[in-house]
N, C-alpha and C positions, 0 to 999 in steps of 0.2 A: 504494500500500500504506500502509496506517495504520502509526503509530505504535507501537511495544510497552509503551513506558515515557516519562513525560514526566522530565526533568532537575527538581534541586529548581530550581535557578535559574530556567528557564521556567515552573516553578510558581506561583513569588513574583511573575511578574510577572505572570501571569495571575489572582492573587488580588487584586494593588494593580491593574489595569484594574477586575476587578470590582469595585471597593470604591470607586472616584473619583468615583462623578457622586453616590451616596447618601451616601457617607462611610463607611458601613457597610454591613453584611450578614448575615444568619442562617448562622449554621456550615455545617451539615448542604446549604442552598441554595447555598452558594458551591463546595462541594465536588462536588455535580453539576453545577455550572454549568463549573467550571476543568477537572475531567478528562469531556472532551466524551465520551468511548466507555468510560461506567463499562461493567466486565463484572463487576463484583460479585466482585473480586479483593483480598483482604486489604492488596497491595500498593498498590494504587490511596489507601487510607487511610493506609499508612506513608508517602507520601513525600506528604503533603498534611499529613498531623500535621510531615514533617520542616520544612516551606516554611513553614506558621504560625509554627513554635516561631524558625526564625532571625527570620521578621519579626519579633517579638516582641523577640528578643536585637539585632537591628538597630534598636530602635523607634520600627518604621514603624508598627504597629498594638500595639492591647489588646483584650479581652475586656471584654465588659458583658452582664452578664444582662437581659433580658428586665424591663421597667421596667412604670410602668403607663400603660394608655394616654395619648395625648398627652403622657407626658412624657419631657426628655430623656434618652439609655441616661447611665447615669454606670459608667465605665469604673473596671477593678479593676488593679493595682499588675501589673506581671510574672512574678512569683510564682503571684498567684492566678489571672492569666488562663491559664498553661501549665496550672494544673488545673483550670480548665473545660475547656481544648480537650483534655485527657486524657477526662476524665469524659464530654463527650459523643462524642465520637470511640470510647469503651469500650464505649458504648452499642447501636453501632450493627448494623444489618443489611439486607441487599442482598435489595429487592424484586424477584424474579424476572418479576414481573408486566408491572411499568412501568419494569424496570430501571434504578434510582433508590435509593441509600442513602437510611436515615432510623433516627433513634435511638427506643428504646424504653427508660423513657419519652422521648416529646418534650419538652423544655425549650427555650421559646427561646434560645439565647444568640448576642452578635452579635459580630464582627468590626468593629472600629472604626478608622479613624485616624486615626494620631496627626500635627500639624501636620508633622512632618517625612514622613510617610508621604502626606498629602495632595499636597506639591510633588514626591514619588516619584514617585507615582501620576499626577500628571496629564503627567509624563515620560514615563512609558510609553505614556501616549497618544498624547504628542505624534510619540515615535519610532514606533509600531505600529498604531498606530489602533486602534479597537474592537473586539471578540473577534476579533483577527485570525486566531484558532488556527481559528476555525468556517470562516474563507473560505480557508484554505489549499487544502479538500478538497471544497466544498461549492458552488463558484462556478458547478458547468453544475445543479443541484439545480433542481426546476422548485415552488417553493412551492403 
């Protein structure tokens, strides 16, 4: 039986796994990638906005808008990254389709972190391995 609800704590850590080998990540993309069985549940976004905002108050990560090509994201103060991740997070709505959050409009904005979030991050690794949350439920799954 699935899950109902993920913990903010196992949220956080599924966000610093995703975020360790790039450094970073697009909002919107980390959020269906951490909660694996979106059902397009208001709740699924409140405890994803609650997991960013302690990273944030912890800082492991920052917010960086969408830069120009090829150059580096340059990250925004703690302040101003809790109102990107409001503003895009306010944004958003659950495609019935592909069953997949996405904001309208789309703004990139990315999840970054910070050197003390990078030695998090690659901790979590080292304790969990890679999306271990996929292979809990998925390991007789015939690709």
């Amino acid at each position: 039986m699935r899950r109902a609800t993920i913990s903010n704590d196992e949220l956080q850590l599924r966000i610093l796994a995703e975020l360790e080998e790039a450094g970073q990540g697009e909002l919107v993309s980390l959020l269906n990638t951490v909660i694996d069985e979106t059902q397009g549940r208001p709740a699924e976004v409140a405890v994803f906005r609650d997991a960013v905002d302690q990273l944030i108050s912890k800082g492991l990560i920052l917010m960086a808008p969408e830069n120009e090509p090829g150059q580096r994201l340059v990250e925004v103060d703690a302040a101003q990254s809790r109102a990107m991740v409001s503003e895009v997070l306010g944004s958003l709505f659950f495609g019935v389709d592909d069953l997949h959050w996405t904001a309208d409009p789309f703004v990139y904005s990315y999840a970054v972190l910070t050197e003390t979030g990078t030695a998090a991050s690659e901790k979590v690794l080292d304790d969990r391995g890679y999306r271990w949350w996929y292979h809990e439920e998925n390991d007789d799954e015939v690709a």
